[in-house]
N, C-alpha and C positions, 0 to 999 in steps of 0.2 A: 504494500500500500504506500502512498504516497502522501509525508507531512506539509501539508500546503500550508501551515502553521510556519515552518520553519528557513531559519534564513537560507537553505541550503537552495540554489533555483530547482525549478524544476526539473527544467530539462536533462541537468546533471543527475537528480536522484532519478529519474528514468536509462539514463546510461548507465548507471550504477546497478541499476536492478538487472537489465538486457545485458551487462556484463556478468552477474553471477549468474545467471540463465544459460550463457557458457560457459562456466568455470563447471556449472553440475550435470555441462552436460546435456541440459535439456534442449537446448539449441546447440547441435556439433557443427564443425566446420563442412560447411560444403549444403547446411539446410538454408533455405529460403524463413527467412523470419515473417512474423506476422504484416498486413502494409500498413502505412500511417493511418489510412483512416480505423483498421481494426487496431491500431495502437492505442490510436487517440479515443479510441470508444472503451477501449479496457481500462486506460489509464482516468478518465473521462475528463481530456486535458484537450486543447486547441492542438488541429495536425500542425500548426508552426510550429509548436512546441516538441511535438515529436521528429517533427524534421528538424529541428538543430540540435536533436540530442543524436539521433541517425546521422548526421552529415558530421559531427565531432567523432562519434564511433569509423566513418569512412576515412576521414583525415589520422583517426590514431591506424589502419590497416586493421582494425578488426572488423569488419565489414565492410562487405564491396558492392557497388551496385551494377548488377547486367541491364542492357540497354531493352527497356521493352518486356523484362522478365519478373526483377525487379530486388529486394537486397538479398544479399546471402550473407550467413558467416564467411570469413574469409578462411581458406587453408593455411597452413601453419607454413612460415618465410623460411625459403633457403636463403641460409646461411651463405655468405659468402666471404673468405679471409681476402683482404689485401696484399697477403704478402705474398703469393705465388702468382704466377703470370699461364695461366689456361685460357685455350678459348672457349665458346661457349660448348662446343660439343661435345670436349673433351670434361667440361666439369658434369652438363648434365649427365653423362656417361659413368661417370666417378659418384654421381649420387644414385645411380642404379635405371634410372629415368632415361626413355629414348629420345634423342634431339633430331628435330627436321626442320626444315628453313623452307619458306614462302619467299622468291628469289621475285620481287616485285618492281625491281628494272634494271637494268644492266647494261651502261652506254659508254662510250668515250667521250671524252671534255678534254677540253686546255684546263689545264689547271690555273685556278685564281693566285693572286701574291698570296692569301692565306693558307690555301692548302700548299702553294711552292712553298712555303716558309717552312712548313711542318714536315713536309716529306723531304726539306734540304734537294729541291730540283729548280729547273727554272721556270720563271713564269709562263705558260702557253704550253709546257710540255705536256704531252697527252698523258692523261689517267683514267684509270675506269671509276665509276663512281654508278655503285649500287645501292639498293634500298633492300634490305632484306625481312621478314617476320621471320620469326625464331620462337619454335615450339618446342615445349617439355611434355612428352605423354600427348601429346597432339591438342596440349593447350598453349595460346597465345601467353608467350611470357616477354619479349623483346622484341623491339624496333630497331634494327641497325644500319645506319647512315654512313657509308665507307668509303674510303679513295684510298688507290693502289699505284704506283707509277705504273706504266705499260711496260715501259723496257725489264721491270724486273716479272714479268710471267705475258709474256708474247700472246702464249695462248688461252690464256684467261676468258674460260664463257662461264653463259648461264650454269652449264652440268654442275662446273667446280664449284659454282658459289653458293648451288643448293646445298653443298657437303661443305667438311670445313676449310676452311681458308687456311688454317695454321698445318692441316695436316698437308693439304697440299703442298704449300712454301719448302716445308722440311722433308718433306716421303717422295714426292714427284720432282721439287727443284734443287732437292740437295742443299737448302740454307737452313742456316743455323739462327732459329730463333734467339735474343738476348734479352731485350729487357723492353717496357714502356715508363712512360709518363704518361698520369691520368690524371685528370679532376674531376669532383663529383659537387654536383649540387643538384636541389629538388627542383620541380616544376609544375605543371600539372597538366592534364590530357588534354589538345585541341580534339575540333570535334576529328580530324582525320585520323589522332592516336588511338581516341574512344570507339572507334569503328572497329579498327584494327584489333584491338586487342581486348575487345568485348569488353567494354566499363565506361563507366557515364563519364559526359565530360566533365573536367573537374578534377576527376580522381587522383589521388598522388601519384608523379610519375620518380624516380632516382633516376638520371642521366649519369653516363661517366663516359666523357670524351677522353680519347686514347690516342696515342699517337706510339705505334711498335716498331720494333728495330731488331735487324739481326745482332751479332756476337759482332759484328766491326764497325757496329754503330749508323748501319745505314737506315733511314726508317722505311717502311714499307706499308704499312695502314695507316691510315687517320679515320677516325672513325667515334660519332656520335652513337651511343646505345641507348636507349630508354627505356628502363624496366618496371613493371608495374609495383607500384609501392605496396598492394597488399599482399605481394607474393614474395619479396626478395627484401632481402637485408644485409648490410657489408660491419664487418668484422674490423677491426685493428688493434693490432696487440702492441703499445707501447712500454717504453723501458723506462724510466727515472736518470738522468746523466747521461 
């Protein structure tokens, strides 16, 4: 029940209640929760009220909402550590989960001073520049935004880019993966990401733009990822001194 007496808002003590309603269980990950209006008729509170106690629940990633369907619990985040350098297939692989990629364009460009800058080539020189979806278990879980110079994989098609990029570069070209720079910060879903990767617009997205290099220092992707916030979450293990 709900103390309308108390300084506590409302809306709060209704995410507080739909939060122990998962902790016991009664709501698991992956069910469709009751909708606002049979919220707001159980709680007998205004649907505003239950929408900004729903919409704090979507921003914390304990609920997500499908387009048209409507909210669910969210599944429990992969975990992901900072300190090793995998691509995506090889981690979804490593967590038992099968990875498949939606290869949704595939062209050559002159490369921008931005991406010349990152991939250390010159301005105008040709790059491929794809747009990939990236599924776990044949769920949308990533959007990846890429550039590759051309001279380092001549033959670079659609085939390779539905599989992975990393194994290719090292198993077919014979290079030695070494290391990237990333940065990460939040964002949230336009409507072309929420289409994409089934979630309302809005929904938290984690971006980490990448820029990777072999063992002699040459970079060879640059590459925008965005992955959904109620599914994934990044790790960092730091030291003191």
């Amino acid at each position: 029940m709900l103390d309308k007496q108390s300084p506590v808002p409302i809306y709060h003590q209704i995410e507080e209640q739909l939060k122990q309603r998962i902790q016991t269980e009664e709501f698991m990950a992956g069910d469709m929760i009751p909708s606002e209006r049979e919220l707001a008729e159980a709680f007998e509170v205004s649907r505003m009220t239950v929408r900004q106690a729903i919409t704090n629940m979507v921003s914390e990633g304990i609920l997500h909402r499908k387009k048209g369907k409507g909210t669910f619990v969210a599944e429990h985040k992969m975990e992901r550590k900072l300190q090793g350098l995998v691509g995506f297939t090889e981690e979804m692989r490593e967590r038992g989960m099968n990875p498949s990629s939606k290869v949704l364009f595939l062209e050559t460009v002159s490369a921008s001073k931005d991406i010349a800058q990152k991939l250390q080539i010159e301005a105008n020189e040709e790059v491929y520049v794809m747009k990939r979806l990236r599924y776990a278990d044949e769920e949308p879980i990533s959007i990846e935004h890429s550039f590759l110079p051309k001279c380092l994989a001549p033959k670079f098609n659609k085939e390779i880019a539905s599989s992975s990029l990393y194994h290719y570069m090292e198993q077919e070209q014979g290079l030695e993966i070494g290391k990237a720079e990333q940065v990460i910060e939040a964002t949230v879903a336009d409507t072309e990401a929420s289409e994409l990767l089934n979630i309302e617009e809005g929904s938290p997205l984690l971006v980490i733009e990448r820029v990777a290099s072999f063992v002699d220092g040459t970079p060879f992707e640059a590459v925008r990822s965005s992955y959904r916030g109620d599914r994934y979450k990044l790790i960092n293990e730091i030291h003191r001194g």
